[in-house]
Phi, psi and omega in degrees: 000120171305120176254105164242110173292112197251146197235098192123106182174066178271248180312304189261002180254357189265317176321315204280306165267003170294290184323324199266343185275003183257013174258131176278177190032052178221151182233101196253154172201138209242119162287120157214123172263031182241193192276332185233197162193170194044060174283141184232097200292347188295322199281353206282355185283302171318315183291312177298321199265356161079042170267351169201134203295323190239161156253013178253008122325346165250046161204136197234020153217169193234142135333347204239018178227310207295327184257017167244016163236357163115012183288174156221123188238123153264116194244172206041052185220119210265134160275086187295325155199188191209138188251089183282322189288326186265348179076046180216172184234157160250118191213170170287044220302187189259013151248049176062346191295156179216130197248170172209126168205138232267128195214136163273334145218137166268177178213130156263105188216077194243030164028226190230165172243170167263162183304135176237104207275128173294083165241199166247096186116021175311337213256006172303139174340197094089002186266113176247124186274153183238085172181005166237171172306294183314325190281344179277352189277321178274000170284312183308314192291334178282290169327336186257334184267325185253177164256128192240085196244005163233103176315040168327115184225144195250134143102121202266023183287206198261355173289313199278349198279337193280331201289321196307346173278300161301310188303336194266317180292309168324353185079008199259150194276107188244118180248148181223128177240141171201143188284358130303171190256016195184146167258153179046066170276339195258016165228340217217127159294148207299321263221329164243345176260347163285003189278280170316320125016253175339311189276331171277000160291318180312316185272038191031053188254106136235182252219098182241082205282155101110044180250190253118095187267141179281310203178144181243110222259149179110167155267324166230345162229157201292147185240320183172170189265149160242135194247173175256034176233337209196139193254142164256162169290084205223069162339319174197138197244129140347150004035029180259061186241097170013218208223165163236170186280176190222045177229046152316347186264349165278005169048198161280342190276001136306121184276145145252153179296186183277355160253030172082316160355126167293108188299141175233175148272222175281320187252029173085002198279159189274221141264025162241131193286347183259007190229130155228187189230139176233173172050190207270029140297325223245144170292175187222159165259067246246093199304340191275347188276351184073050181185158177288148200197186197215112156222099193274064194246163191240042163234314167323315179342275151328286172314324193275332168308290176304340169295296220298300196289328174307303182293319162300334153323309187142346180230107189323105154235145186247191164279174198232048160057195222203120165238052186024064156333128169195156184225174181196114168232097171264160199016048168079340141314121168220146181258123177202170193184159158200153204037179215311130150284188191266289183295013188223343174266339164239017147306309212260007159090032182265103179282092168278151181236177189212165172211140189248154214200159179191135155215149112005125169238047150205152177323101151010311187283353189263134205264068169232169171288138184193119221236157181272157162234155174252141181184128160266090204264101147313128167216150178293156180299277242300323171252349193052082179228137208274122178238336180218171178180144185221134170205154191210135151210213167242012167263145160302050155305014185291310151003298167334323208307309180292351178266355166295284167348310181260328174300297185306334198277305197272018197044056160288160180257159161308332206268295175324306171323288180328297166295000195300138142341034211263118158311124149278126170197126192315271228306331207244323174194207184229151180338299187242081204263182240269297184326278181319292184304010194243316171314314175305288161340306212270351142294331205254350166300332177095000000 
C-alpha cells in the first residue's frame, strides 16, 4: 500500500484525488486548511455583481464525496512543516492539536496567495483580497449591511476588469488603478484591450491607468487611495495586483522557478522524487515560449493533477505543456486569447511577426444579427510558426480559441493555417473567413 499525503485541494489538488483514489493500493490523506474545497473563484465577480444569486454552485466536488471514495481528509488542518530526510509532515489540525505524519509520497497544491501590497494603511477597515469563498462572502456581507458607495479596485488584470464590472452592475462609483498604462497587458495587445477600455467607460467605470499607489489613507477605515499622480475617494477598496506562488514548505530543499514557484517536469515531480508540486505552486511547460514558465489558470491546474495522480499510481504520463488559453467577457464584450501576444513575445525576447484581420462572421445576405470579429494572428520571423492569437468581438467565438491552442502545441506554420480545411455554411460563417483570411494575408506579406 502506497502512503500518499496530498496538502491541498482545490483545482488541482481535488483533480488530483479524484484521478488517484480510482487507483487500488494507494492510501491518501488530504491537508487542506481551509473550510471548504474546489471553490471556483472564476464565479466570484458574478456572486458579487448578483448575475447569479447564490455561491454555492461554485464548488464542484464536497468533502463527503472525497472520504466516501476513500480519502482521509482533514480540513482546517494546516501543514506546518515537513522533514524530508524522515519523509514526514507536521501539522496543525483544527482542535489544534499538532500530529506527525509519514508519506511514501507527497503532493503539494498549496496553490497561490494574493499579493498584499506594503503600504502605509493597508491594515485599514475595508481594504479587501480577493481569492477564497470567504473573501467573496465577506465583500457581499458588507455591501448588504453599509452603504459603499465608492469603489476603488487596485489592478487592471483579469480579476480587478470582472470586479470592476460587477461593482458597476451595483450601481457603485468605480475607479480602477493599475501601474500600466493599458489593462490586461499581460494577454492582450493595446489594439484589443482598449477595445474593452472604452465599453467599461461607456459604463462610467473609471480609469487611472500608469499610476503607483502610494498609501491608503483614513483612520479606521479606508477614506481613500493615494497614487503618485492622484488621491482617489474610496469606501472600499480591491485588492487585485495578482498572486505569488504558496511554497514555503518547500523550504531550500525544493529546487524554484525565479518566482518562487516548484520547478516540476512533465510528470509533476520536483527535485525530490518523492515529492511533486501541482497547480499554481508548480512551473508549466510553456509551448509557445518552448521553456519553463508560471502560468497560473485552473485549467492548467486541473491537468497537472491528472498527471501527477496517474504517475503515482502507476501509470506513466507526462503533460504535453500548456499554452495559457484564457478568456474575458464583460458587457457582453469578449476576449479570449492564447500563447503570446505581439508585446508579451518580445518581452520574452521572441521575434515576432502578426497579421490583424476584422470580417462579418457570417455572409453579409444573412437578415440575422451578425457582428464583426477581430482577430490577431502571432507568428515567429524566423519559421512562421503560430506562437499566438487574440480574438474579440460581441459574437461568441470563443470556442475558436482552442484551435489556436493545439496550432500552437502542435507548431502549425501560418502558411499551414491558411490552407486548413474550415467548413463553410451561411448560418455559421463565410466561405472564406476572418481565419483562413488572416492567415492568408499574412502570406502574401511575404
Amino acid at each position: 500500500m502506497k502512503k500518499v499525503i496530498l496538502v491541498g485541494s482545490n483545482h488541482a489538488g481535488t483533480a488530483f484525488a479524484n484521478t488517484l483514489l480510482s487507483y487500488p493500493n494507494v492510501d491518501l490523506t488530504i491537508y487542506d486548511k481551509n473550510t471548504n474545497i474546489s471553490f471556483l473563484g472564476c464565479g466570484m465577480a458574478l456572486w458579487i455583481g448578483k448575475q447569479i444569486q447564490t455561491g454555492d454552485g461554485l464548488f464542484y466536488q464536497t468533502p463527503e464525496n472525497l472520504v466516501k471514495n476513500g480519502a482521509k481528509l482533514h480540513m482546517e488542518s494546516e501543514v506546518i512543516d515537513v522533514d524530508y530526510a524522515k519523509k514526514e509532515v507536521t501539522v496543525r489540525l483544527a482542535d489544534g492539536s499538532i500530529v506527525k505524519d509519514n508519506y511514501d509520497k507527497l503532493v503539494f497544491a498549496t496553490g497561490s496567495k494574493p499579493n498584499r501590497p506594503n503600504l502605509p494603511g493597508i491594515d485599514l477597515k475595508n481594504i479587501q483580497m480577493v481569492k477564497l469563498y470567504q473573501n467573496a462572502a465577506d465583500v457581499i456581507e458588507k455591501l448588504e449591511k453599509d452603504e459603499f458607495k465608492k469603489i476603488v479596485v487596485l489592478g487592471g488584470g483579469y480579476i480587478g476588469i470582472e470586479l470592476a464590472e460587477a461593482f458597476e452592475r451595483l450601481n457603485k462609483d468605480v475607479t480602477l488603478i493599475d501601474m500600466s498604462t493599458t489593462i490586461l497587458s499581460g494577454y492582450f495587445d493595446e489594439e484589443f484591450s482598449d477595445d474593452m477600455k472604452k465599453i467599461m467607460e461607456e459604463h462610467n467605470i473609471k480609469f487611472a491607468l500608469g499610476e503607483k499607489v502610494e498609501a491608503f489613507l483614513g483612520d479606521d477605515k479606508v477614506t481613500a487611495v493615494k497614487t503618485d499622480k492622484n488621491t482617489y475617494e474610496a469606501d472600499m477598496v480591491i485588492c487585485a495586483v495578482g498572486f505569488s506562488p504558496n511554497s514555503a514548505l518547500g523550504k531550500d530543499h525544493l529546487a524554484k522557478f525565479k518566482n518562487g514557484a516548484y520547478l516540476v517536469n512533465l510528470k509533476q515531480e520536483t527535485s525530490d522524487p518523492d515529492v511533486y508540486a501541482i497547480g499554481d505552486c508548480a512551473t508549466v511547460r510553456d509551448n509557445a515560449k518552448g521553456e519553463t514558465s508560471y502560468i497560473a489558470l485552473a485549467t492548467n491546474a486541473v491537468r497537472s493533477g491528472l498527471v501527477a495522480a496517474h504517475n503515482i499510481g502507476g501509470t506513466s504520463i507526462e503533460s504535453v505543456g500548456v499554452q495559457g488559453s484564457s478568456a474575458l467577457m464583460i458587457y457582453d464584450y469578449k476576449l479570449v486569447c492564447t500563447g503570446l501576444s505581439v508585446s508579451s513575445a518580445l518581452k520574452a525576447g521572441i521575434d515576432v511577426d502578426y497579421q490583424d484581420f476584422e470580417d462579418y462572421q457570417k455572409p453579409e445576405f444573412m437578415e440575422v444579427e451578425n457582428p464583426k470579429v477581430k482577430i490577431r494572428i502571432v507568428y515567429r520571423k524566423s519559421d512562421k510558426v503560430i506562437v499566438g492569437c487574440q480574438l474579440a468581438s460581441t459574437y461568441d467565438m470563443s470556442a475558436l480559441i482552442n484551435t489556436f491552442s493545439l496550432a500552437i502545441q502542435k507548431q502549425v506554420t501560418i502558411g499551414e493555417l491558411a490552407l486548413c480545411d474550415i467548413f463553410f455554411m451561411p448560418h455559421f460563417n463565410k466561405p472564406y473567413n476572418y481565419v483562413t483570411m488572416c492567415a492568408y494575408s499574412a502570406l502574401l506579406k511575404g
